[in-house]
N, C-alpha and C positions, 0 to 999 in steps of 0.2 A: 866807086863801085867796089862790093866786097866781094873776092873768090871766094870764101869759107863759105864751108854748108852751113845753112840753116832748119832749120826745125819750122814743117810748114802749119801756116796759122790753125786750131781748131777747127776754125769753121769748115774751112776747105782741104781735107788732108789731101797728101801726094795721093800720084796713082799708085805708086806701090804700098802706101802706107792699104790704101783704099783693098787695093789686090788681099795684102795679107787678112786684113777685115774681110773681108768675104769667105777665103779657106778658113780663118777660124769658126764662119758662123757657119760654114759647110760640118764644120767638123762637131761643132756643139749639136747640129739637127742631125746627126749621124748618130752621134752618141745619145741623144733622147731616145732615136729606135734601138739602140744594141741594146738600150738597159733592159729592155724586155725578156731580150734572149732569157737569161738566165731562168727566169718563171716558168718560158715553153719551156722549157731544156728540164725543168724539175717536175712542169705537170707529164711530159710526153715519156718521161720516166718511171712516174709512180705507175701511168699506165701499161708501159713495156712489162712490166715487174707484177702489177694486178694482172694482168694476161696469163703472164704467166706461172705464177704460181695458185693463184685463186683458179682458173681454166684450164692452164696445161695448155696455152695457147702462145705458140713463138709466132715474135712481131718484127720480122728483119727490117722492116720498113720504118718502123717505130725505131728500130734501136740505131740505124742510120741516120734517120731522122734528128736522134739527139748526136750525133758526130758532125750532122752538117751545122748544124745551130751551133756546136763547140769551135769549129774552125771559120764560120763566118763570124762568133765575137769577136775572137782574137783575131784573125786575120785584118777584120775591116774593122776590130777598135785599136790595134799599133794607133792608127794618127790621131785616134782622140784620146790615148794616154798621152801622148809627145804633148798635145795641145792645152791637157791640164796639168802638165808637170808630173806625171803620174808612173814616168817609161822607171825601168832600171837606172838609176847615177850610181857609177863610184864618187861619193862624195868624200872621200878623205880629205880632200884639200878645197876642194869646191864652197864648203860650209863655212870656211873660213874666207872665203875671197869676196873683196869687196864687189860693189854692181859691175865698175869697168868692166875684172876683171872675168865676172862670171857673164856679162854681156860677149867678149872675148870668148872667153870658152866655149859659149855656148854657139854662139856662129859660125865657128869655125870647124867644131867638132859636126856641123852638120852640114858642112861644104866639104870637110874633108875624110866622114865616115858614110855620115845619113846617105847622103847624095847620091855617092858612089855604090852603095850596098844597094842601092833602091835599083839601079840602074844595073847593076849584074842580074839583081832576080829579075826584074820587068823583062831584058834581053834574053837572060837563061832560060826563062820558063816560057818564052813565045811558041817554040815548035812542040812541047811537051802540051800546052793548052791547046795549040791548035790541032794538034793531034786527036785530042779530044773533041774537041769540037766539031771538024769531020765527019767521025762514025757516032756524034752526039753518044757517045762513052757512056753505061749505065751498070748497076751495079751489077758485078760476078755475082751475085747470090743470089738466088729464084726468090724471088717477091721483094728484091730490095730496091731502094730508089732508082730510075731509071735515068739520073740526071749528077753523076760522076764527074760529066766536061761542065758542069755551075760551078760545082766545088774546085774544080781545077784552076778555073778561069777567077777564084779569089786568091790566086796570087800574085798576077801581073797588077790586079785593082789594088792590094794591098804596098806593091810598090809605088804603083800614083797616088795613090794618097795619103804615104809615109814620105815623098818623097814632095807632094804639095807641101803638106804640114811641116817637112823642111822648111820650104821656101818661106813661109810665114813664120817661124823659129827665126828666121836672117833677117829676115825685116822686121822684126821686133827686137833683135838685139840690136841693129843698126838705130834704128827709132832711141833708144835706149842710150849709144854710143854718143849719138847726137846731143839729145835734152841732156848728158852728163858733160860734155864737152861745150855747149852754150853759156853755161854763166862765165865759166872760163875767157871765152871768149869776148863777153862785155867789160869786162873786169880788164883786161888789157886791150881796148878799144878806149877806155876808160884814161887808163896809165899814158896811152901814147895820145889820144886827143887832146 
């Protein structure tokens, strides 16, 4: 009986393999709706801007309206850039590193940055959302959105879900660690049989 990990059959992946499969397809059906954003965000724009100059008609509602649609992309698309490779790298040395090593990098930089950053804002900003939440928070400005503790409350979601899309970053490099460490391992299976 062998101790060494194995790499589990196709047909039947691990549950973690299974787990990170599932946050990735969370995150691709997440990213299908944000691509939208950016359309609202350019029609509810031209609109604010024909109001107002074609009318003489100010739209605080409107012009909030494209703030909240700007900080729901980015806030809740972080884990579908991470998921398509898409985040900021310093890649100085990164581009030059073989799979090991950028398998390496990459799980570790996210156990021991991702993780941890995820988990200050999700704890930091608990009493600041719930605060909002309370007095349902809405905006200081007469006619502007009445819904301040939504936008608040997408920064606890954007640490779960930068911080799931971690989780599945580590099981994909692990996955990755594995299939590169297997032929190795037949190969002197091989040698000593």
């Amino acid at each position: 009986m062998s101790l060494r990990p194995t790499i589990p059959s196709d047909t039947e992946p691990h549950a973690g393999i299974r787990i990170g499969q599932a946050i990735d397809a969370g995150a691709q059906w997440l990213a299908s709706k944000l691509a939208w954003i950016p359309l609202m965000m350019a029609i509810l724009t031209a609109i604010v801007v024909a109001l107002r100059y074609l009318f003489g008609v100010g739209f605080i509602a409107g012009q909030e309206g494209v703030i909240y649609l700007h900080s729901t992309l980015f806030m809740l698309g972080a884990s579908c850039a991470m998921r398509f490779d898409e985040h900021v790298r310093v890649d100085i040395f990164y581009r030059h590193w073989g799979q090991k090593a950028r398998a390496w990098v990459n799980a570790l930089g996210q156990i021991v940055f991702t993780l941890p950053l995820c988990a200050l804002i999700g704890i930091s900003s608990l009493g600041y959302v719930t605060e909002a939440w309370s007095s349902l928070e809405g905006s200081p400005e007469p006619g502007g959105l009445p819904a301040v503790f939504l936008l608040k409350a997408l920064i606890p979601a954007m640490a779960v879900l930068l911080a799931l899309q971690a989780m599945a970053e580590i099981i994909r490099a692990a996955k990755q660690l594995l299939a590169l460490a297997q032929p190795r391992q037949h190969k002197t299976e091989a040698n000593h049989g």
